[in-house]
Backbone bond lengths (Angstrom), bond angles and torsions (degrees), N, CA, C in turn:
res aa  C-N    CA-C-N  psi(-1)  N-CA   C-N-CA  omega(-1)  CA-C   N-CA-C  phi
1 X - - - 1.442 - - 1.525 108.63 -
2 X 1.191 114.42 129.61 1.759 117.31 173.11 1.325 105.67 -78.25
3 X 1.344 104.18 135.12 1.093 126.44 176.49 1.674 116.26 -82.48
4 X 1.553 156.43 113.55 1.046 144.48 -149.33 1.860 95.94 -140.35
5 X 1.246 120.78 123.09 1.364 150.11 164.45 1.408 118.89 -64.18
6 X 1.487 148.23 118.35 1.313 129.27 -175.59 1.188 108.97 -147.28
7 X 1.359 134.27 139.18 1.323 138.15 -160.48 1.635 94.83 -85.84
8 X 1.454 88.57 139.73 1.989 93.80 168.99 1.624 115.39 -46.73
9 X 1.057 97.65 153.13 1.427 106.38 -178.14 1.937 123.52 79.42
10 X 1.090 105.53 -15.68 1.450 125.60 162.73 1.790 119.83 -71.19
11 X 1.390 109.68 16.79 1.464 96.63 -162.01 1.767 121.12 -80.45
12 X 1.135 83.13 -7.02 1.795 85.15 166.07 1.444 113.66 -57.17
13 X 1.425 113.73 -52.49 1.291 143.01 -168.70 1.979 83.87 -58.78
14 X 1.015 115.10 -61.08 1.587 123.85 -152.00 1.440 92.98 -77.47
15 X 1.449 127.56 5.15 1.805 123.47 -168.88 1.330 99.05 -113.44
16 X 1.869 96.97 -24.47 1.797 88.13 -173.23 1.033 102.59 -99.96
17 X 1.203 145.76 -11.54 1.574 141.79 -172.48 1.700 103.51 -107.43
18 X 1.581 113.18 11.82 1.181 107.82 162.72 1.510 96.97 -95.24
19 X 1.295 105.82 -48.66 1.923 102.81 172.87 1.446 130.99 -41.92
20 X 1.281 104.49 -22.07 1.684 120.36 165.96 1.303 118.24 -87.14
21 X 1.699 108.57 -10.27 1.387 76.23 171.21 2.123 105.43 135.61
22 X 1.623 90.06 -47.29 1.320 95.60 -164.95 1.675 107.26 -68.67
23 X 1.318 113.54 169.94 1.377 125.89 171.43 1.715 99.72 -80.37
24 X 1.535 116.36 138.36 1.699 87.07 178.62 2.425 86.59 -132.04
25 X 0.936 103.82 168.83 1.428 116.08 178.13 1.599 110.83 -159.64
26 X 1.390 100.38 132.07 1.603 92.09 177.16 1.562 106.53 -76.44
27 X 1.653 98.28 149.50 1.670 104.09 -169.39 1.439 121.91 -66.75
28 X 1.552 116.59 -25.26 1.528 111.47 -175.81 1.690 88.31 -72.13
29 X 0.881 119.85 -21.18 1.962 110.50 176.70 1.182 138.62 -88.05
30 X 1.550 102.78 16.02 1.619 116.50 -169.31 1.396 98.92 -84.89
31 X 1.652 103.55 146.86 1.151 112.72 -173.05 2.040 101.72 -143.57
32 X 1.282 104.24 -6.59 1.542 96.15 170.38 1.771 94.40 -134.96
33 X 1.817 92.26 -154.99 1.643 93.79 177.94 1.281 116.33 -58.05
34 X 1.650 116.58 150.80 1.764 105.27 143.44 1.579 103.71 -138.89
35 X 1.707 104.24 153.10 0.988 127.88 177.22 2.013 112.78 -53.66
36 X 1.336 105.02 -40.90 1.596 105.58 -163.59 1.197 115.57 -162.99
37 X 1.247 139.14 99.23 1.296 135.56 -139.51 2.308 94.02 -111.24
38 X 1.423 118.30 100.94 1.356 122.10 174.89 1.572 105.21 -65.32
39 X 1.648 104.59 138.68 1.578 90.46 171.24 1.862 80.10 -149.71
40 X 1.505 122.75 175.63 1.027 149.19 138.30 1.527 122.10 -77.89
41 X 1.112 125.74 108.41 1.196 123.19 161.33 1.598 130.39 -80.24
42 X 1.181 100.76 121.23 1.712 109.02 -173.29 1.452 98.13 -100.13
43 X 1.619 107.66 172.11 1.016 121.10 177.82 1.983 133.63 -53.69
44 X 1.461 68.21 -1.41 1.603 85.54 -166.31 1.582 103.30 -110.64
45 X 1.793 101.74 115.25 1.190 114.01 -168.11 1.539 124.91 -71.22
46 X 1.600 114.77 -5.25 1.390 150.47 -153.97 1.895 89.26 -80.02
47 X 1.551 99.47 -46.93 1.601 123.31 -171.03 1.978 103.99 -33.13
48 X 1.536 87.57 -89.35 1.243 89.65 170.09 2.049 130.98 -59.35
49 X 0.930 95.02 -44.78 1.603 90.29 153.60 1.486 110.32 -29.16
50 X 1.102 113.65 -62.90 1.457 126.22 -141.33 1.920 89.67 -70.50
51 X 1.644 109.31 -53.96 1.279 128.67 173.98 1.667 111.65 -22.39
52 X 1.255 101.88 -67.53 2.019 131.63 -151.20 1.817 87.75 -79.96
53 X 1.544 113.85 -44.40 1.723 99.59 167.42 1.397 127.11 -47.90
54 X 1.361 107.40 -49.31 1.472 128.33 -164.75 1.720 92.45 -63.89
55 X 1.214 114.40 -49.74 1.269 112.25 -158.55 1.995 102.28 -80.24
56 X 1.310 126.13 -40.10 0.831 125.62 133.82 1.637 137.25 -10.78
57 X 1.013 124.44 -69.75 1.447 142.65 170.86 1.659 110.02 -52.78
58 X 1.231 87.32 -41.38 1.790 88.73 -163.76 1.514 99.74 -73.69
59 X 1.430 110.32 -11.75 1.917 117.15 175.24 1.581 101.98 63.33
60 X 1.383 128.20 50.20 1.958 118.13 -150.66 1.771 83.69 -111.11
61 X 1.429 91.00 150.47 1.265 123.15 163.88 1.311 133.86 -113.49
62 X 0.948 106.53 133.12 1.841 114.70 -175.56 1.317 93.79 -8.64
63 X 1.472 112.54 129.92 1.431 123.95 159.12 1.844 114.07 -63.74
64 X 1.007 145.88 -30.65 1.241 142.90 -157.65 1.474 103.50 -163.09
65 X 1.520 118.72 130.50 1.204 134.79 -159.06 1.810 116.11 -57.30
66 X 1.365 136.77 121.77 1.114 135.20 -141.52 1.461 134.25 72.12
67 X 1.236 126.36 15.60 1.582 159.41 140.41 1.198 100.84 -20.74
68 X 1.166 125.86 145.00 1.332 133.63 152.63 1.747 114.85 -124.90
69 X 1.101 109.79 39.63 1.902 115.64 -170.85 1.427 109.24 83.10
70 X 1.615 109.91 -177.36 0.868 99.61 156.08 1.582 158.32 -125.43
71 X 1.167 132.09 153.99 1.835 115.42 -147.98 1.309 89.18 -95.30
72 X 1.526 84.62 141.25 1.837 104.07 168.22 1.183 135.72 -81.55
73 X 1.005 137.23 127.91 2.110 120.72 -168.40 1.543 81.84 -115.22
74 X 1.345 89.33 143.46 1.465 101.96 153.89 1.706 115.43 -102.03
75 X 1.496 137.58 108.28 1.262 102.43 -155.32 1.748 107.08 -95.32
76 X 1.237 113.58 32.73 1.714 121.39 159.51 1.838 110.47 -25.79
77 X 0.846 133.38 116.69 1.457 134.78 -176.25 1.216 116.64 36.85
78 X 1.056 125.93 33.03 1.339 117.62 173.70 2.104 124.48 -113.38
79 X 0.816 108.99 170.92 1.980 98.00 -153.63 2.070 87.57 -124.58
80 X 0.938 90.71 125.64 1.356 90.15 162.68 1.189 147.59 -24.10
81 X 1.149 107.08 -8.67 1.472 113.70 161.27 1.409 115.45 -111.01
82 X 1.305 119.89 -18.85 1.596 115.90 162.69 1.828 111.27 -65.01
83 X 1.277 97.19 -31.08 1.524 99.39 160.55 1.160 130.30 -38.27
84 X 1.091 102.95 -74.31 1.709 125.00 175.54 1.467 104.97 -63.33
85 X 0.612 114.22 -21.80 2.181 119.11 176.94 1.704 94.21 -64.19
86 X 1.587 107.10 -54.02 1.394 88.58 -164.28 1.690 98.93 -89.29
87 X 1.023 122.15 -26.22 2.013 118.65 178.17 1.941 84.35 -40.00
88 X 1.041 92.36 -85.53 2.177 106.52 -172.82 1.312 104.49 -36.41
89 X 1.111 140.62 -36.36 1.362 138.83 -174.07 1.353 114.52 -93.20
90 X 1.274 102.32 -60.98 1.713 110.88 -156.02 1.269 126.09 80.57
91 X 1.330 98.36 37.09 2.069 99.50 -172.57 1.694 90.89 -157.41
92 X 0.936 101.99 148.17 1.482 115.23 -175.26 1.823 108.81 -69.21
93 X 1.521 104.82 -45.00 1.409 110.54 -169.76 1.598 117.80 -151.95
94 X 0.773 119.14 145.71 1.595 105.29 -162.14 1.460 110.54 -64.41
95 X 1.703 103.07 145.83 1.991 98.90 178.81 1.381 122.12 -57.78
96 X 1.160 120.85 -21.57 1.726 131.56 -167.48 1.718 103.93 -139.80
């Protein structure tokens, strides 16, 4: 099961991707791996800073064997299923 990270205030986001399936935890509360940590980026560059420490700190490793860390979404215009495009993928948009 993927484990999925979500910034407060995202909980729509965190209601529907529990309906799909995923494990979801808000990110200032992570305490093991996660697959993909959703955030909004505001104007405030401190935000993500603040994000890449946390995840940092926690020293985490691929949640589930063949992991590659974990990818960041920004979810700025994006619909729930572009979500899940990049959780399943790991790429923002297809190469070709």
């Amino acid at each position: 099961m993927k484990v999925i990270a979500v910034q407060r205030g995202l909980e729509q986001i965190m209601n529907q991707l529990n309906k799909l399936g995923y494990k979801t935890v808000y990110y200032d509360e992570i305490d093991s791996p996660v697959d993909a940590l959703v955030y909004i980026q505001d104007n405030d560059a401190n935000s993500l800073v603040n994000i890449n420490q946390l995840l940092s700190q926690q020293n985490l490793t691929p949640a589930y064997p063949g992991s590659h860390g974990t990818v960041l979404i920004n979810a700025n215009n994006k619909s729930i299923n572009d979500i899940v495009q990049i959780i399943e993928n790991r790429v923002y948009s297809p190469l070709f």
